[in-house]
C-alpha positions in Angstrom: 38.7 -52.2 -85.3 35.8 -54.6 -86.5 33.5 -52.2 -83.3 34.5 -49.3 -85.3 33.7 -51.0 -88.8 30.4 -51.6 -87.3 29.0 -48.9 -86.3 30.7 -46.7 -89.4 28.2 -49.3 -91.3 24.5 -48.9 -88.9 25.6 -44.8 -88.6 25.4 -45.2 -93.0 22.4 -47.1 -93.0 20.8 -45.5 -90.0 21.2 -42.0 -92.3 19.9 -43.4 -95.3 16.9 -44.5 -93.6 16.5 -40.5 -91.6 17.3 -39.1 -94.6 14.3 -40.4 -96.6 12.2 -39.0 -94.0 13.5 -35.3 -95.0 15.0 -35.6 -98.2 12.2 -36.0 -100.1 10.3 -32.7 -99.0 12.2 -30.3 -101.3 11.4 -33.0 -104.2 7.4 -33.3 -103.9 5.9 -30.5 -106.4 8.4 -31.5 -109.1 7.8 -35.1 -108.2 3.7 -34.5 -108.4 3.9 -32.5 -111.3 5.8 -34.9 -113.4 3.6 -37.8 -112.4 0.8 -35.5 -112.7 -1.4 -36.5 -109.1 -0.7 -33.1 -107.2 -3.9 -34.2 -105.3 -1.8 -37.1 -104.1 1.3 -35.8 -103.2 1.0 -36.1 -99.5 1.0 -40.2 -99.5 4.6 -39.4 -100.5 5.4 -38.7 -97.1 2.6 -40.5 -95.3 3.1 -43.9 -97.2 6.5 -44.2 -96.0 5.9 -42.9 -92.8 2.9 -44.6 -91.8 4.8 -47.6 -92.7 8.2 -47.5 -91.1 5.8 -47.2 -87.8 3.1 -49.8 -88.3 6.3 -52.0 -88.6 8.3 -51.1 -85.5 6.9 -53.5 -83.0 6.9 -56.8 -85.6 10.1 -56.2 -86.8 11.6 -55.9 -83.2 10.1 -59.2 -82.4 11.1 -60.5 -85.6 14.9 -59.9 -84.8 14.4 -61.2 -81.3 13.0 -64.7 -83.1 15.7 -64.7 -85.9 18.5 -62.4 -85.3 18.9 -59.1 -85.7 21.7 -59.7 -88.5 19.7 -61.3 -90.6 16.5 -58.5 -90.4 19.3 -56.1 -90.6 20.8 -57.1 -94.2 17.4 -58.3 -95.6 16.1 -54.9 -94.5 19.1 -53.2 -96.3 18.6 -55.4 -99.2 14.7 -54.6 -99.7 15.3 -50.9 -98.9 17.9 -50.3 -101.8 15.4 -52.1 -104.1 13.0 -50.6 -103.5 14.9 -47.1 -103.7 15.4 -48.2 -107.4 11.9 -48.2 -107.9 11.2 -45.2 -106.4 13.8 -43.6 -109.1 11.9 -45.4 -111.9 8.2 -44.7 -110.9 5.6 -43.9 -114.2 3.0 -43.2 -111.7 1.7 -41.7 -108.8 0.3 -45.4 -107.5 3.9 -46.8 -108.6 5.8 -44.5 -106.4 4.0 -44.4 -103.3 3.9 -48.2 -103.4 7.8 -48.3 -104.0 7.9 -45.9 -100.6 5.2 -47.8 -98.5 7.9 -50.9 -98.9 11.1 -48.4 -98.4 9.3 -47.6 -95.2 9.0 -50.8 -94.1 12.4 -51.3 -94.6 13.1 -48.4 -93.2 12.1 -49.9 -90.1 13.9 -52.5 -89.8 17.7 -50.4 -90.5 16.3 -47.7 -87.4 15.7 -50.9 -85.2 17.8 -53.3 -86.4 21.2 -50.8 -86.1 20.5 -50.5 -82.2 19.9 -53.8 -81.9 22.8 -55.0 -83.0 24.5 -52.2 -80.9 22.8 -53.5 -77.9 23.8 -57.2 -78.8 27.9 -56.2 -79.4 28.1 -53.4 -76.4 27.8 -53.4 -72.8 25.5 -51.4 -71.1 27.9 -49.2 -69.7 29.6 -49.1 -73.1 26.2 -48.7 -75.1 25.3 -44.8 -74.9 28.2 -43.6 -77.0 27.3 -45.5 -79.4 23.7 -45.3 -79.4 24.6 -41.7 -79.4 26.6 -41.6 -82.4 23.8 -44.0 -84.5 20.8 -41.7 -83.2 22.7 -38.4 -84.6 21.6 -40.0 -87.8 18.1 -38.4 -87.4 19.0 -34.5 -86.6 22.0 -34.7 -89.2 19.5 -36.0 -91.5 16.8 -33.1 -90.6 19.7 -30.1 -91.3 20.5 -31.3 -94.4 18.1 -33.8 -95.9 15.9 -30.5 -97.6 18.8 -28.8 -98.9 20.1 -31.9 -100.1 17.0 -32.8 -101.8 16.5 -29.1 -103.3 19.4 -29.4 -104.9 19.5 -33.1 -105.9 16.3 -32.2 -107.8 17.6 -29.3 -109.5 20.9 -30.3 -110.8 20.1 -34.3 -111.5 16.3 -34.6 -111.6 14.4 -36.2 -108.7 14.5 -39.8 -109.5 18.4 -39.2 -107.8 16.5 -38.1 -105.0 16.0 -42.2 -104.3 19.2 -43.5 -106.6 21.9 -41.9 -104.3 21.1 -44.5 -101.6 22.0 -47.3 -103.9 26.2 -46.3 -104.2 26.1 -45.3 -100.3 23.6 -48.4 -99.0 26.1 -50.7 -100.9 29.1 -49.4 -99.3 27.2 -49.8 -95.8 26.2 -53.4 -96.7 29.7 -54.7 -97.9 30.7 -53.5 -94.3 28.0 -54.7 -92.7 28.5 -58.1 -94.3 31.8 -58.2 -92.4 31.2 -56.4 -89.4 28.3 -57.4 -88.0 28.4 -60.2 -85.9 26.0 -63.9 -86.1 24.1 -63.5 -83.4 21.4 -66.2 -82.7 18.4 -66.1 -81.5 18.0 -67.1 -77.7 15.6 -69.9 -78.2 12.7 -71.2 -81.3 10.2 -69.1 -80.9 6.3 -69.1 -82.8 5.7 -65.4 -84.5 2.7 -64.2 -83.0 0.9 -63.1 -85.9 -2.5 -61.9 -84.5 -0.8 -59.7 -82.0 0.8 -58.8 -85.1 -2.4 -58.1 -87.7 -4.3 -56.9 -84.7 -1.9 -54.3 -84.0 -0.9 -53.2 -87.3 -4.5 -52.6 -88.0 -5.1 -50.5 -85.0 -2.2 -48.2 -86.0 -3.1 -47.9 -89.0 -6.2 -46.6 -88.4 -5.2 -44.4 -85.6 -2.5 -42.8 -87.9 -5.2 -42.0 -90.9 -7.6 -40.6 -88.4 -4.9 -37.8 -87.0 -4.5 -37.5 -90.6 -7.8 -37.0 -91.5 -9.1 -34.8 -88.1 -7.6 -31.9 -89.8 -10.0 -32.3 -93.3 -13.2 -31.5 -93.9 -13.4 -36.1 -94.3 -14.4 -35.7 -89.9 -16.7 -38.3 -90.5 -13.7 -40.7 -92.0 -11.8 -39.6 -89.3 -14.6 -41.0 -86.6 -14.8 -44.2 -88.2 -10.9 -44.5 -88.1 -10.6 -44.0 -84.8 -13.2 -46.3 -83.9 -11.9 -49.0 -85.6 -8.4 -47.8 -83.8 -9.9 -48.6 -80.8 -11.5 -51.5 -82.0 -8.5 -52.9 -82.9 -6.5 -52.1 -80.2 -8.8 -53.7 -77.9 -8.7 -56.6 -79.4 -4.8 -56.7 -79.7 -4.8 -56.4 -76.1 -6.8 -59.5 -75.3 -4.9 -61.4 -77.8 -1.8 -60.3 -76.8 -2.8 -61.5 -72.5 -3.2 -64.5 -74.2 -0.4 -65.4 -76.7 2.7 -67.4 -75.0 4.9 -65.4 -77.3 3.1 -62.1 -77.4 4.5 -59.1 -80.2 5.3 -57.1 -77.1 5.7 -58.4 -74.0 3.3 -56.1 -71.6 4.9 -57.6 -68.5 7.7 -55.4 -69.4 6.0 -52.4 -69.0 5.5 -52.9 -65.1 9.6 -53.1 -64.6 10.2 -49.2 -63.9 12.9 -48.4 -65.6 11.0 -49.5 -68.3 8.1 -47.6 -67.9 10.0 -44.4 -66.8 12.2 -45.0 -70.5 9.0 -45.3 -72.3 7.1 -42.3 -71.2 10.8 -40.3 -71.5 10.6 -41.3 -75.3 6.9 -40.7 -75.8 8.0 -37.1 -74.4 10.2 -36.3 -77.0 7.7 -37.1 -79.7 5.1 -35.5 -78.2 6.9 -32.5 -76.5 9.4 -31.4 -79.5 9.1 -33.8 -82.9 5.4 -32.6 -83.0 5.8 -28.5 -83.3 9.2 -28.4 -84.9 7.2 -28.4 -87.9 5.4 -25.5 -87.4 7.9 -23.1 -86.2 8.8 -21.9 -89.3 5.3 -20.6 -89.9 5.4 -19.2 -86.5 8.4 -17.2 -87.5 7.1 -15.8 -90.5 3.8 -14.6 -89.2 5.0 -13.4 -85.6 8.2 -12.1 -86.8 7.5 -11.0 -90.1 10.8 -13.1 -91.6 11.5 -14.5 -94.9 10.8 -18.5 -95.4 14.9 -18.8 -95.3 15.5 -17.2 -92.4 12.6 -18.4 -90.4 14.4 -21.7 -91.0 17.3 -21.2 -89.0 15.1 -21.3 -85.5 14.5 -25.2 -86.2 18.1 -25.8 -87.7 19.3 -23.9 -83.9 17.1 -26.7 -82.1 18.2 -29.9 -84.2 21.7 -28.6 -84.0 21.5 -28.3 -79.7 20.2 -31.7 -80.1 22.6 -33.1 -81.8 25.6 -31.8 -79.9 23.6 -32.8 -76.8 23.3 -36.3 -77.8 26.8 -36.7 -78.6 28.1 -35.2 -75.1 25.9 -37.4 -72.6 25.9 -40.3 -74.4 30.5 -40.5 -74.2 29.5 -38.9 -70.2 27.3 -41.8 -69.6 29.5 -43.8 -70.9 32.3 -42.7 -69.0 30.5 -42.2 -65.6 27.9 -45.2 -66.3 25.1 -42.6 -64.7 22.1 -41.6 -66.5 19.4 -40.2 -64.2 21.3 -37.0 -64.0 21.4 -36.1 -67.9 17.7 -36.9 -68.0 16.3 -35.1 -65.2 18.4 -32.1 -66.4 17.3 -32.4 -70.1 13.5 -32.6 -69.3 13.7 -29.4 -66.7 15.8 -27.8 -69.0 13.3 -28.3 -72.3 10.5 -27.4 -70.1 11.9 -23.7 -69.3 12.8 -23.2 -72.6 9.0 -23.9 -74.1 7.5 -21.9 -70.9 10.1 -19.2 -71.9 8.9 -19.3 -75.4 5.2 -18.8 -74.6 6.2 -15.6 -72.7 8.5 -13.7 -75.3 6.8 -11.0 -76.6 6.6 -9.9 -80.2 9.1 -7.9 -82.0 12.2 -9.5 -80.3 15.2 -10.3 -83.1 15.3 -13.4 -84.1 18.3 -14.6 -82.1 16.2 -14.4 -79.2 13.9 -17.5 -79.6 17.0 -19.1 -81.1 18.8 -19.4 -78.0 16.1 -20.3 -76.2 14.8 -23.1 -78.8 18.7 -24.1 -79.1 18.6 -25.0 -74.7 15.4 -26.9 -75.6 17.6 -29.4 -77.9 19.9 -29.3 -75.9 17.5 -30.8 -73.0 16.0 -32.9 -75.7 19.1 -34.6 -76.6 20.4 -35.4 -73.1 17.9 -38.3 -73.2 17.1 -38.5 -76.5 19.3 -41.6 -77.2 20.5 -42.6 -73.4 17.3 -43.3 -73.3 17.4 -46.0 -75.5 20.1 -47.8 -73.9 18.5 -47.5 -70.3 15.8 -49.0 -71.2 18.0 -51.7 -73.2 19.8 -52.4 -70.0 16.6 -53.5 -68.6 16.0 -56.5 -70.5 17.4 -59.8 -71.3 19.0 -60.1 -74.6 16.2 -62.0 -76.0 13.7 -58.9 -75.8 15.9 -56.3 -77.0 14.2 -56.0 -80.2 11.0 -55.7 -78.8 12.3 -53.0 -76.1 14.0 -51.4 -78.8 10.8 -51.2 -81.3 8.9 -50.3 -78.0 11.0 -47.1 -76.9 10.9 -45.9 -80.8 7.0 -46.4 -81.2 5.6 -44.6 -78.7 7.8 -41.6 -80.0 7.0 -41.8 -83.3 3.0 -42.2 -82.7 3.2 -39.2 -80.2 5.0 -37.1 -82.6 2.3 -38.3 -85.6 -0.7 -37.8 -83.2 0.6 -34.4 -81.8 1.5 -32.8 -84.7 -2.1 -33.3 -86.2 -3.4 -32.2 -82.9 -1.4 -28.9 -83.0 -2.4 -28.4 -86.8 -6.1 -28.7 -86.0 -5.0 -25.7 -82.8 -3.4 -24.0 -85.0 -5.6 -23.9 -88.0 -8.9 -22.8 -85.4 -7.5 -20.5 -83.5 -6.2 -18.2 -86.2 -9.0 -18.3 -88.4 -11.3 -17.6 -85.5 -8.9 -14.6 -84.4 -8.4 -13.2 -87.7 -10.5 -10.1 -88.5 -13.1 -9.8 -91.3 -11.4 -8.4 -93.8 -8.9 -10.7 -94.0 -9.1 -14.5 -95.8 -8.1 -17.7 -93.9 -8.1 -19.5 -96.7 -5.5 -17.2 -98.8 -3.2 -16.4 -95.9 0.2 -16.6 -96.8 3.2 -15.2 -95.2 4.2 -13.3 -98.5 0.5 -11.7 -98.2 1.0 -10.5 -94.8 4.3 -9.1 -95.4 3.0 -6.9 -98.3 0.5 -5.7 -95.8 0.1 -2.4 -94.2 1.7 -2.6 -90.5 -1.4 -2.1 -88.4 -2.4 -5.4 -90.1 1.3 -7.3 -90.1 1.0 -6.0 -86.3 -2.2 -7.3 -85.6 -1.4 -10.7 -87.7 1.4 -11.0 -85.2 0.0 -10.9 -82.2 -2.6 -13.9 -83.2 -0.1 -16.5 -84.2 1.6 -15.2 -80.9 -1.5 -15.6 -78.6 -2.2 -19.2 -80.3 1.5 -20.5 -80.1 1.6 -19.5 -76.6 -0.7 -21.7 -75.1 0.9 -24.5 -77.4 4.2 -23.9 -75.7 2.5 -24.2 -72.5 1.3 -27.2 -73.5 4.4 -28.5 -74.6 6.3 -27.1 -71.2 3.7 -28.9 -69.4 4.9 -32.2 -71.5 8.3 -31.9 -70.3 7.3 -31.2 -66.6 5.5 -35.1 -66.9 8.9 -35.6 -68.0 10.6 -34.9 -65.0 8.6 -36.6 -62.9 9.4 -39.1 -65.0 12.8 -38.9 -64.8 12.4 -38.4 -61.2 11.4 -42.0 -61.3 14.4 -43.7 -62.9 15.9 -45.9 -60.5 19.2 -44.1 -59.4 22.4 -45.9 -59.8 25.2 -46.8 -62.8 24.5 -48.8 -65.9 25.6 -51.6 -65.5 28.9 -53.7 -66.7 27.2 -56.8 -68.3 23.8 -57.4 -69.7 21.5 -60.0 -67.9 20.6 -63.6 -69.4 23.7 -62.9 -71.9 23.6 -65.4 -74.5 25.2 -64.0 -77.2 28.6 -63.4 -78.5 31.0 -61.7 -76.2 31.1 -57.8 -76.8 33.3 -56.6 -79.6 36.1 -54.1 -78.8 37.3 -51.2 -81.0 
């Protein structure tokens, strides 16, 4: 019973911390225009984005060097506060500092909940539940916009933030009694340079992605410069440090590796194009903005119901390298597929085909998690943990800017004369004549298909790296356990 408390209470807080990423979409103009800084409107989005990833790998050590209960409630704690300043912002400057710090705590309820999971489970036991945390995210993508649109219209957007308050308090009275003390396996010194140096290199890497797409290239250069810079020098430090942020002997165990490059996949492979689809839709197939939706809703939804089937298989069976070999090949047909449909098809066509790419997707998408959980004594399952989650969220940020900037020169340099990059909108194509809604087609066609290609090709690494997995069950028991004994439902 106290199991089931538990993860009813991470699954709550897990949500409110996906839903923040997707909730607040449908919110921005009104948001901008009340606070009057349209021009800023972006740093909405990218201020609690940028810092729920920055954070990842110090908050994973953090838990390992404190306990993961104690990150996890503070985390809760800071997040609803700051959720109550989002709701009371006067500014522009106010707000986007109110959702840098949600972000941060943001962090730590994502990492923190399967953490926690990792601590109170076996590894054999671990997927369904991992599986039932990560359907936070693609429940939170289906209906974070709608629930934003209409929080905003009926209550006003500061509700957009409140609403977490009554629900986070719910998930921390449970969490309060649910989730177990579990110590930290020995003192440990932070490792605060590996910390700053590696902040700072993400940081920079992030706004220069951000910026490649602007006409600011030359900020964008200096960004990625001091990316590199920075990195560099986290990499020395971190050869160095006795008690490094992240561990890089870790990354020569297999399994490890293997996991990593799996997660990294996803990010890269599906996370980064999902938001362009839409657009896609609505050029090559001439739909409204509603219904070009429903080809991104038919993708999350085969990932979620995915995610939820392997993860109680694995569970069951104790095997993995099956669901992820599988979900990789299977992605990987479906974007080759894509790149090959010609215009004019319905639109139930390409949503078949993107709903078999969730479906692959979410065969690993949280198994992956635990695999690579199994690997590890319980004393660096924070840092595994913030590990598997960074590399997907920095290949997601770094491909979707690289797609944008593919996107964004291949049409205009396709497009003919007498029509304006800079005033293309999907409502202007629609109202014109059919040789040019024809014509308009086939370029977002004949850019998207080498993009899928590109993306296939991502999922064919995948395999490989699923190849590499080392066969065999998860296992019954975690090694160096020094925690409290497993809870049971």
């Amino acid at each position: 019973m106290r199991l089931r408390l538990l993860v009813i209470s991470l699954l709550s807080v897990s949500f409110l911390g996906a839903l923040d990423h997707t909730v607040v979409s449908t919110s921005l103009a009104t948001i901008a225009g009340d606070l009057g800084a349209l021009e800023h409107m972006s740093w909405v989005v990218v201020g609690y984005t940028l810092a729920s990833t920055v954070l990842l790998p110090v908050i994973g050590k953090l838990g390992d060097a404190v306990g993961p209960r104690l990150v996890f409630v503070t985390s809760l704690v800071v997040f609803l506060g700051a959720s109550v300043l989002c709701g009371f912002a006067q500014s522009m400057t106010w707000l986007v500092i109110a959702r840098v710090i949600q972000g941060m705590s943001s962090a730590g309820l994502q990492l923190m909940s399967q953490t926690i999971i990792a601590h109170v489970t076996s590894p054999r036991e671990r997927p369904r539940h991992m599986a039932v945390i990560g359907a936070a995210f693609p429940i939170a993508i289906l209906v974070g916009p709608v629930l934003g649109g209409l929080i905003t219209e009926y209550w006003g957007w500061q509700w957009v933030f409140w609403i977490n308050v009554p629900v986070g308090l719910a998930a921390l009275a449970l969490a309060i009694v649910a989730v177990p003390h579990i110590e930290a396996a020995a003192p440990r010194r932070f490792d605060v340079a590996g910390a700053a140096w590696f902040t700072a290199s993400l940081v920079a890497l992030v706004l220069a992605v951000s910026w490649a797409g602007d006409r600011s290239s030359s900020a964008a250069v200096v960004a990625f410069v001091i990316a590199l810079c920075a990195f560099a020098a986290f990499l020395f430090v971190e050869l160095r440090a006795p008690e490094p942020i992240v561990p890089l002997a870790m990354f020569a165990d297999r399994t490890i590796a293997a996991g990593l490059a799996l997660s990294a996949i996803i990010g890269v492979g599906l996370f980064s194009v999902t938001a362009y689809l839409p657009t896609y839709f609505q050029m090559a197939y001439r739909t409204s903005v509603t219904v070009s939706g429903l080809v991104p809703i038919a993708t999350v939804f085969g990932m979620l119901v995915s995610n939820l089937v392997t993860g109680w298989l694995a569970s069951r069976s104790g095997r993995y390298r099956v669901f992820a070999i599988s979900g990789t090949s299977l992605a990987a047909v479906g974007l080759l597929t894509m790149s090959l449909l010609p215009v004019g098809l319905p639109l139930w066509v390409p949503m078949i085909v993107m709903f078999a790419v969730g479906v692959g997707t979410g065969a690993f998408m949280s198994l992956i998690i635990a695999v690579v959980q199994s690997a590890v004594p319980r004393s660096e399952l924070g840092s595994a943990t913030a590990s598997v989650n960074l590399v997907r969220q920095v290949g997601a940020t770094v491909t979707t800017a690289v797609i944008g900037g593919v996107i964004a020169a291949g049409v205009t340099s396709l497009l003919p004369s007498t029509v304006d990059a800079a005033t293309l909108t999907p409502q202007l194509v629609h109202a014109a004549s059919p040789s040019i809604q024809a014509e308009i087609a086939g370029i977002y066609t004949s850019v998207f298909a080498p993009i899928f290609v590109g993306l296939a090709i991502t999922y064919g690494i995948g395999v490989i790296a699923a190849v590499l997995l080392p066969a065999g069950r998860l296992p019954e028991e975690q090694a160096a356990a020094r925690d409290p004994e497993p809870l049971r439902a």
